[in-house]
C-alpha positions as CSV (number, residue, x, y, z in Angstrom):
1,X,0.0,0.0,0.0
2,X,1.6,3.6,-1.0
3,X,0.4,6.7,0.8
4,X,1.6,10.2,0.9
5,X,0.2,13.1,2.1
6,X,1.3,16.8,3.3
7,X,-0.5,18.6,5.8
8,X,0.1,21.8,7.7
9,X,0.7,21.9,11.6
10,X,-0.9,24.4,14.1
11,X,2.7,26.2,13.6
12,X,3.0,26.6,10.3
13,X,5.3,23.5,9.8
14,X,4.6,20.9,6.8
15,X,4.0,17.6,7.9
16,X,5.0,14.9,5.0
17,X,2.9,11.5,6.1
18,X,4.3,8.7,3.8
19,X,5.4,5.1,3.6
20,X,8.2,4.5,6.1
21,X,11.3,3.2,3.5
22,X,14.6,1.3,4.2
23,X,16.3,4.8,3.4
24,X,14.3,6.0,7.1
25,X,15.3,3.2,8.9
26,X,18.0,4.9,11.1
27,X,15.6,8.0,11.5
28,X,12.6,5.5,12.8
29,X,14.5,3.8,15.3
30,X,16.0,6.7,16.7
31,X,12.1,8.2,16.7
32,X,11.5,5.2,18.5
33,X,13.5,5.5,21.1
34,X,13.4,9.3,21.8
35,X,8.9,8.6,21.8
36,X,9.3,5.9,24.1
37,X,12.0,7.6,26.5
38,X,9.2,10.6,26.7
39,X,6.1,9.0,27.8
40,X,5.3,6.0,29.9
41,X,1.8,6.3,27.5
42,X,3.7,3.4,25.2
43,X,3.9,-0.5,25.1
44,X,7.7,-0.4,25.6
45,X,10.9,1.1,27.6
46,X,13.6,2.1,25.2
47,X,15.8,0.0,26.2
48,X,13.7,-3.3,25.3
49,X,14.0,-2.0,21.6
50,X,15.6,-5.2,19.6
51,X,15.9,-3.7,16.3
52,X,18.8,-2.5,14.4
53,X,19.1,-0.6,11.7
54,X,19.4,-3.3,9.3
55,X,16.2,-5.1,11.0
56,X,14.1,-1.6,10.6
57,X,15.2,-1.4,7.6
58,X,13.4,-5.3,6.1
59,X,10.5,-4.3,8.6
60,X,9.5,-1.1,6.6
61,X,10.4,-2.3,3.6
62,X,7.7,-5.5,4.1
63,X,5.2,-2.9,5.3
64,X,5.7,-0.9,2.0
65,X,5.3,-3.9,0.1
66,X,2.2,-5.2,1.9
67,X,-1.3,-4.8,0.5
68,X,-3.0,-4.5,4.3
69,X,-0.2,-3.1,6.2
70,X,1.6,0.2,6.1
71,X,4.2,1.9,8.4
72,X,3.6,5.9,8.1
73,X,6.7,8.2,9.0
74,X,6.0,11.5,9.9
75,X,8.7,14.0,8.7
76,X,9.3,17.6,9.4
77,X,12.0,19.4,8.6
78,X,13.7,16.5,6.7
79,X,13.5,14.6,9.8
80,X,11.5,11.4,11.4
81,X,9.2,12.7,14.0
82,X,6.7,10.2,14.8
83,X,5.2,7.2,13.5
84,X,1.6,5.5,13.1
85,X,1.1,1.4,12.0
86,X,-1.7,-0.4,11.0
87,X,-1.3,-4.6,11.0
88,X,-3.3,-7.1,10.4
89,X,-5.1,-9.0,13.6
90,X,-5.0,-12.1,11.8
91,X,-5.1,-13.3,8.4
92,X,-7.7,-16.2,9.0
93,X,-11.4,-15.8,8.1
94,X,-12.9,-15.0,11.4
95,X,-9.7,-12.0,11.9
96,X,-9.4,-10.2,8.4
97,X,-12.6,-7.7,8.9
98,X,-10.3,-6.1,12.2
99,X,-6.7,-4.3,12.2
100,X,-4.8,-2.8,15.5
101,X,-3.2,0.5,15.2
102,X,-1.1,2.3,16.9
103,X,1.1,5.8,16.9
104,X,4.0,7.9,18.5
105,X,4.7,11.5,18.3
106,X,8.1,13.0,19.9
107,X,6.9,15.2,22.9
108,X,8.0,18.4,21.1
109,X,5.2,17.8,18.2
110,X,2.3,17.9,20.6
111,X,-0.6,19.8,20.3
112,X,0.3,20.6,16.6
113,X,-2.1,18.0,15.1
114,X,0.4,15.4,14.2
115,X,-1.5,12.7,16.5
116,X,-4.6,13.4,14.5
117,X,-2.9,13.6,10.8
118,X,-1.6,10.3,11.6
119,X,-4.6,8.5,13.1
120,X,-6.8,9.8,10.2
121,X,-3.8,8.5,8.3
122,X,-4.1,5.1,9.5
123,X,-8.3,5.1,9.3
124,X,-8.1,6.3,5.9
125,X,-5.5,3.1,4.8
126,X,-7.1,0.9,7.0
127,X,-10.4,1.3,5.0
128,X,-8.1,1.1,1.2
129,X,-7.1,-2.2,2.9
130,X,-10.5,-3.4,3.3
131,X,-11.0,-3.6,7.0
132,X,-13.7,-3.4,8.9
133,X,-12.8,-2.6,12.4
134,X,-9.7,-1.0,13.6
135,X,-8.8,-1.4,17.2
136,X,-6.4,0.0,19.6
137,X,-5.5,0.4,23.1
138,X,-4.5,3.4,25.1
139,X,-3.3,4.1,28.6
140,X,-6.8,5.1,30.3
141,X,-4.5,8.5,32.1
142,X,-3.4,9.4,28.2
143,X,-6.8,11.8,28.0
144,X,-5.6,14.3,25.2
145,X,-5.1,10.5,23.2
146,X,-8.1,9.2,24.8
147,X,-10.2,12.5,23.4
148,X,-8.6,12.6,20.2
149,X,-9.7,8.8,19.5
150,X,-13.1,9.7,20.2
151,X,-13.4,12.4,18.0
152,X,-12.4,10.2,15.0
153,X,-15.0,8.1,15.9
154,X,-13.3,5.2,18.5
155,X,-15.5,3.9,20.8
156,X,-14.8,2.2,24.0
157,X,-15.8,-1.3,24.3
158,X,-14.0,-2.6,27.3
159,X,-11.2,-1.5,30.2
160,X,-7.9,-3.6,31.2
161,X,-7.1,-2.2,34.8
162,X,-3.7,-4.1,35.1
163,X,-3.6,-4.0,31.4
164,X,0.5,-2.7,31.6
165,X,2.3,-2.9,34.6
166,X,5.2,-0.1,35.3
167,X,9.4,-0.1,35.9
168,X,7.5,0.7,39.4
169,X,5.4,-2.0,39.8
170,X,2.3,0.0,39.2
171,X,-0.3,-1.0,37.3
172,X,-1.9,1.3,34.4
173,X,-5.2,0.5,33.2
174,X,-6.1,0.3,29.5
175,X,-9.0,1.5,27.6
176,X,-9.9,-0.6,24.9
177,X,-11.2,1.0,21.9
178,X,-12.5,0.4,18.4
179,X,-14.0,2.3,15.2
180,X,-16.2,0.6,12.4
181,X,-15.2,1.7,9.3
C-alpha cells in the first residue's frame, strides 16, 4: 500500500505523512526511542528495543510492500518525528474484517495536530485495505489521546485495569477501543 500526504501543523510547519522506506530506517528507530523515553503512555521502555538498523530497515520495507499493512513516518524538517502502524489481527477468516493501530509523536510535536494527521492517516488506509474494524488500546491517564480517538469516531468497548504494569510496579489501566469503518 503507498500513501503520501502533506498537511500543515498548528505552527506553520509541513507535515510529510508517507510510507516508512529502508532509506528511514536509522531515523525510525531513533524516533522510537526518543517517543518511548518521553512518555510511559507506550507499550515499551527504550531500552527493550531489539531492532537494528538493518532489522528496521526489512521491517518497513515488508510494510511498504504489503497490501494491508503500512508503516507511516512522519517527517518535518527532513527529519522522522513520529510514527503510526496499522497490522493485520489475523489473516484467517474470522480475523481479516479487524486491524490494530497504533502511533508515536516526539513530545516536542504535541498539540500541533500530528497525532490526528496520523490517526486519520491510518483510518483512511485501513479502510483502502478493506477492513472493517480497527482497534487499539491506550493508557486510560493518556486523556488528550483518549479524546482525540473519540473524536475520530473510537468507541470504548471494554477496560484492562492491570492492562500494563510499570518499571515501578504499578499498574496502568487500559481503555480498549475500536471504530467501524
Amino acid at each position: 500500500m503507498t500513501y503520501y500526504k502533506e498537511h500543515k501543523l498548528k505552527d506553520g510547519r509541513i507535515l510529510i505523512l508517507r510510507n516508512g522506506e529502508k532509506k528511514d530506517a536509522e531515523g525510525v528507530l531513533n524516533n522510537f526511542i526518543k517517543t518511548h523515553a518521553e512518555s510511559d503512555y507506550l507499550l515499551t521502555y527504550p531500552e527493550e528495543c531489539t531492532f537494528t538498523v538493518e532489522k528496521e530497515g526489512m521491517y518497513l520495507e515488508k510494510k511498504k510492500e504489503s497490501e494491508r499493512e503500512i508503516e507511516i513516518v512522519a517527517i518535518v524538517d527532513d527529519r522522522v518525528v513520529g510514527t503510526a502502524g496499522v497490522d493485520a489481527i489475523g489473516n484467517v477468516m474470522k480475523l481479516k474484517h479487524r486491524c490494530s493501530f497504533g502511533v508515536s509523536v516526539e513530545k516536542a510535536y504535541w498539540g500541533l495536530g500530528m497525532g490526528r494527521a496520523l490517526t486519520s492517516a491510518s483510518i483512511e488506509c485501513a479502510k483502502t485495505a478493506g477492513y472493517l474494524q480497527m482497534e487499539l488500546d491506550v493508557v486510560k491517564d493518556n486523556e488528550r489521546a483518549v479524546k482525540l480517538y473519540e473524536s475520530l469516531g473510537f468507541e470504548t468497548y471494554g477496560e484492562n485495569e492491570m492492562g500494563f504494569k510499570t518499571r515501578d510496579g504499578k499498574y496502568q489501566s487500559l481503555v480498549l477501543m475500536r471504530k467501524v469503518l
